[in-house]
C-alpha positions as CSV (number, residue, x, y, z in Angstrom):
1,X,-134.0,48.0,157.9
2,X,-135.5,51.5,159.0
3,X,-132.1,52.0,160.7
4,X,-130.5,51.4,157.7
5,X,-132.7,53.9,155.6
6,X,-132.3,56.6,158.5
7,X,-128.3,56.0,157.9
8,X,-128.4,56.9,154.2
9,X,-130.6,59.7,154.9
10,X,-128.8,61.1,157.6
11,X,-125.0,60.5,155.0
12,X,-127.1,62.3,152.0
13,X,-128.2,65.1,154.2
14,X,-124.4,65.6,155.4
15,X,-123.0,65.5,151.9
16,X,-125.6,67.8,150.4
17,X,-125.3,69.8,153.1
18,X,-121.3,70.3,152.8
19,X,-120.9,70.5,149.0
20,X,-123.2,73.8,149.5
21,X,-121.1,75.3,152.2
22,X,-118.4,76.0,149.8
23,X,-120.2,77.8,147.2
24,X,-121.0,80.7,149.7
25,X,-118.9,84.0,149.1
26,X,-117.7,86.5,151.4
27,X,-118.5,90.4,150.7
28,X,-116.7,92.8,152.0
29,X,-117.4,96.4,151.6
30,X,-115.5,100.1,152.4
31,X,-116.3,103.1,151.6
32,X,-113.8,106.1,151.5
33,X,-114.8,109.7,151.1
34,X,-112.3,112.9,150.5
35,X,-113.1,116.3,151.0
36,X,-111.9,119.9,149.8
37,X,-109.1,121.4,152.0
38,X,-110.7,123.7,154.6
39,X,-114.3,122.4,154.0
40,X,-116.6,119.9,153.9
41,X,-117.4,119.9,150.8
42,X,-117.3,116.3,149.2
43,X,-114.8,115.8,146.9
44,X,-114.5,112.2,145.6
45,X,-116.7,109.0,146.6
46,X,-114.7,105.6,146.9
47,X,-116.9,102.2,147.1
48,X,-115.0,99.1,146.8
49,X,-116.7,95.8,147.3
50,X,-114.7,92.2,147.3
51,X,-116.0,89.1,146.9
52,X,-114.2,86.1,147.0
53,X,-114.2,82.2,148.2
54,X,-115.4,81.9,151.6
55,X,-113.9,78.5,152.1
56,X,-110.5,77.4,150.2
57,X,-111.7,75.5,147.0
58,X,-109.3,75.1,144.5
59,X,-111.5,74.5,141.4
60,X,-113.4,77.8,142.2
61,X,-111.3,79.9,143.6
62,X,-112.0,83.8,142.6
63,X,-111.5,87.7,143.8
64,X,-113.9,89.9,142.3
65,X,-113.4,93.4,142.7
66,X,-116.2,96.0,141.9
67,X,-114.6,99.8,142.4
68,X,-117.4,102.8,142.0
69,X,-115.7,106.3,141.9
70,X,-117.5,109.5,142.3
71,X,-115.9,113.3,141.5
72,X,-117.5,116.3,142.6
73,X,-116.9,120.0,142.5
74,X,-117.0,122.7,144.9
75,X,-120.4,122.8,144.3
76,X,-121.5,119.4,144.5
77,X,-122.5,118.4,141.3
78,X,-120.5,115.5,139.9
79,X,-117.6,116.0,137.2
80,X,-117.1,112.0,136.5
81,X,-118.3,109.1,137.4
82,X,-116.6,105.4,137.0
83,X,-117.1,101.8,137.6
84,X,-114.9,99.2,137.1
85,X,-114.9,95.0,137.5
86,X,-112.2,93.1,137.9
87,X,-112.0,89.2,138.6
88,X,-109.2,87.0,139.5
89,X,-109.2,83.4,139.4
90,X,-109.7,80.4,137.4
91,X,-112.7,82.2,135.5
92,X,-111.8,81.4,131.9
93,X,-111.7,85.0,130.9
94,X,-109.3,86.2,128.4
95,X,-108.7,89.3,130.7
96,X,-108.3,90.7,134.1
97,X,-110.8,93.6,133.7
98,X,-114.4,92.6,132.7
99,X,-115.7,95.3,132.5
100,X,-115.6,99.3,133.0
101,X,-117.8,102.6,132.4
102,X,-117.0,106.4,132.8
103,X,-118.9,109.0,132.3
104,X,-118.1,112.6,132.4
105,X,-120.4,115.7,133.1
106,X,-120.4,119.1,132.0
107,X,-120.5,121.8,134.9
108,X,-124.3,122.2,135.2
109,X,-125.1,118.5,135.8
110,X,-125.4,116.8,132.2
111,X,-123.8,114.1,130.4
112,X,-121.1,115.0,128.3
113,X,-119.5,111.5,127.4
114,X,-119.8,108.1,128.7
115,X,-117.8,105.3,127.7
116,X,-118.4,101.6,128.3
117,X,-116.0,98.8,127.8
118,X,-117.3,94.9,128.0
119,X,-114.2,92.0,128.1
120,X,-116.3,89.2,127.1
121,X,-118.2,90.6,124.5
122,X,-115.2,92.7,123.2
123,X,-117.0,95.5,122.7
124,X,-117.3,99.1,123.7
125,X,-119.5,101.9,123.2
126,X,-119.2,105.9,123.3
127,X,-121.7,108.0,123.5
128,X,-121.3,112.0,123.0
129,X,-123.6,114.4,124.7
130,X,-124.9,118.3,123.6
131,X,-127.4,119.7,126.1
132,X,-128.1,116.6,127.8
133,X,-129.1,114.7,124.4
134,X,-126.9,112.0,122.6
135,X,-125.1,113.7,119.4
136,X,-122.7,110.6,118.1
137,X,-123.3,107.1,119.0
138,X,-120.0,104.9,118.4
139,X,-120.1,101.0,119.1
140,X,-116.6,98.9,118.4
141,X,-116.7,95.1,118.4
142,X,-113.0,93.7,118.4
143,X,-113.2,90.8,116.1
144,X,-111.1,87.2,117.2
145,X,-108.4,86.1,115.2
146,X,-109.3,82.7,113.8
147,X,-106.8,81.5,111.7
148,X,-108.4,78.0,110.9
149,X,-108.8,75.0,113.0
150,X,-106.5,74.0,115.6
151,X,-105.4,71.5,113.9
152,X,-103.8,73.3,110.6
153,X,-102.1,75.6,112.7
């Protein structure tokens, strides 16, 4: 009897064990700087990090792709700065890119613009700078197209 409780133990143990192996991702991360010609001044920033599957699964398999980009100037203040997430898979999503910001400086340092675009929500936002403070706030939301039920179409 006690062996026999020990044996299902032991099988649930190996089963929970395995089904949370394949949820585990793998992150991989490069980073990739340019400079000015005939300095070392930085010119432009590159992160890219991917995640993705670390184990085959076919009902889960995705890419994620999170790119940060950084511009300076000769000086070394920044000019733009953008971010961008992308997944590939079997996610559901209605798009590729899920979402992306930018924002732009003006040559002593301060915002000057920033826009932000979200895929699942549909919406995106722009915000105008003078000075360093916000001037025009300007939010979109992308409505569906629902042309009734399924059923009528």
């Amino acid at each position: 009897m006690k062996k026999a409780v020990l044996f299902c133990l032991f099988l649930l143990l190996l089963v929970s064990g395995s089904s949370s192996l394949h949820a585990q991702p793998k992150t991989k991360r490069e980073v990739t700087r340019e400079f000015f010609p005939g300095t070392q001044q930085l010119k432009t920033l590159t992160e890219v990090k991917i995640t993705r599957n670390m184990h085959g699964d076919l009902f889960n398999y995705y890419k994620k792709t999170t790119v940060r980009r950084t511009e300076f100037t000769i000086n070394g203040k920044p000019v733009k700065k953008t971010r961008r997430i992308t997944k590939l898979g079997r996610s559901g999503k209605p798009c590729y890119e899920l979402f992306s910001k930018e924002i732009h400086y003006n040559e002593n340092g301060q915002r000057k613009r920033l826009e932000q675009y979200k895929c699942d929500k549909n919406t995106s936002l722009i915000k105008e700078y003078r000075d360093g403070k916000v001037v025009a706030v300007r939010k979109l939301k992308k409505r569906r197209l629902w042309s009734g039920f399924w059923f009528f179409a």
